[in-house]
C-alpha positions as a LaTeX table, in Angstrom:
\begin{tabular}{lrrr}
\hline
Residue & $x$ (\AA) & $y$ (\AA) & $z$ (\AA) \\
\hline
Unk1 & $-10.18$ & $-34.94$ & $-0.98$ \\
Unk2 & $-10.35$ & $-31.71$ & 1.31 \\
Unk3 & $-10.67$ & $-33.88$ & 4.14 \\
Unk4 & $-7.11$ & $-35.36$ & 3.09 \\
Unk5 & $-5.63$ & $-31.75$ & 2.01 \\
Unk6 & $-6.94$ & $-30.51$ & 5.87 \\
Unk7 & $-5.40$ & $-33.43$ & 7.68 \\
Unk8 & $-1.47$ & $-32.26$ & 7.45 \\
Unk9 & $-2.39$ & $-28.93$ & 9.14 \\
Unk10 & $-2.44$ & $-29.73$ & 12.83 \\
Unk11 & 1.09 & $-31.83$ & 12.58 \\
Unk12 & 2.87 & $-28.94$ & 10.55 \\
Unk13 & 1.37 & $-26.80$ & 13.65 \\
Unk14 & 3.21 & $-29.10$ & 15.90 \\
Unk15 & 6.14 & $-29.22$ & 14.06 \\
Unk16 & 6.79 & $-25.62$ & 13.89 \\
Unk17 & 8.82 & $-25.01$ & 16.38 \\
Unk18 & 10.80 & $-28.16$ & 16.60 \\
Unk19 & 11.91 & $-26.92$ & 12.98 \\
Unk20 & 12.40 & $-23.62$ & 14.34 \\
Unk21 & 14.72 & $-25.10$ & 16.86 \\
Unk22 & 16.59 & $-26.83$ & 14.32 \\
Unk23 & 16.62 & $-23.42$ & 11.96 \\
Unk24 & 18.15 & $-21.69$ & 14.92 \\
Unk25 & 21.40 & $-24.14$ & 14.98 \\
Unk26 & 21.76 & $-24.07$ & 11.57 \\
Unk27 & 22.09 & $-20.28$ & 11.78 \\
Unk28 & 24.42 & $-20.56$ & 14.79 \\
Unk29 & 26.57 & $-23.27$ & 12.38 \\
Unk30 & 26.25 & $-21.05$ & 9.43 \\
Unk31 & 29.88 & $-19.57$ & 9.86 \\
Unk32 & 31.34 & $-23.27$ & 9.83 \\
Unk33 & 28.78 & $-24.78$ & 7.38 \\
Unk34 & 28.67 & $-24.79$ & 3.30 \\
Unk35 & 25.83 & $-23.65$ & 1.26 \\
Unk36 & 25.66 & $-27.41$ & 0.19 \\
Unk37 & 25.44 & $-28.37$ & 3.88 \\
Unk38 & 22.68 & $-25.87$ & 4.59 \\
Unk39 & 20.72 & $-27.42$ & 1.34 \\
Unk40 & 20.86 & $-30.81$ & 2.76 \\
Unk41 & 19.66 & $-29.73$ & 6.01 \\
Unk42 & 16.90 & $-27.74$ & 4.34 \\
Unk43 & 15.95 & $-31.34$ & 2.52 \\
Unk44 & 15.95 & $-33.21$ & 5.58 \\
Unk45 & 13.64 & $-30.86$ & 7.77 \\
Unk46 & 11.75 & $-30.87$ & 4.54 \\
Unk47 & 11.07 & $-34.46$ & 4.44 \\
Unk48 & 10.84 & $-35.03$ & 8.09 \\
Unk49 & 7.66 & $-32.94$ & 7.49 \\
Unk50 & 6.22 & $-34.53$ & 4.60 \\
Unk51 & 6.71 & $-38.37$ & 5.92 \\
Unk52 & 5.19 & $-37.27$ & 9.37 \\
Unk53 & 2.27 & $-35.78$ & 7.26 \\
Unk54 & 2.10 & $-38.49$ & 4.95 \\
Unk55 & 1.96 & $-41.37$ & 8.24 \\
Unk56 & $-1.29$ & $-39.13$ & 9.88 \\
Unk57 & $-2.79$ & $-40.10$ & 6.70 \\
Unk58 & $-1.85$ & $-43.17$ & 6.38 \\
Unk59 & $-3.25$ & $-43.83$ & 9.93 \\
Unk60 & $-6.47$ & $-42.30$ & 9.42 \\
Unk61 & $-7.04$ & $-44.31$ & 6.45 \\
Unk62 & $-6.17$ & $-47.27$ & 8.14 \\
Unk63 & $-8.73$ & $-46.45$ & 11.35 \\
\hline
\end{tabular}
């Protein structure tokens, strides 16, 4: 089980700054966007992460 918990890590260090890219247009968009917008944004950066953690996993438990 730590072995699972450890495995996200090096992907979310990947992804860091492709969702930092992606924070910094939402900020530039943030006079034309809705709270709501910004929300679904949030979700979708969210879950980007978590399904690109959750397919490392499910390839190393495949190898």
């Amino acid at each position: 089980m730590v072995m699972m918990l450890d495995t996200p890590q090096p992907e979310q260090h990947v992804q860091q700054p492709i969702t930092r890219q992606r924070r910094t247009v939402e900020r530039r968009d943030d006079n034309h966007t809705t709270p709501v917008k910004r929300q679904i944004l949030a979700a979708v950066t969210l879950w980007r992460t978590l399904r690109g953690g959750l397919l490392q996993m499910m390839r190393r438990l495949q190898s």
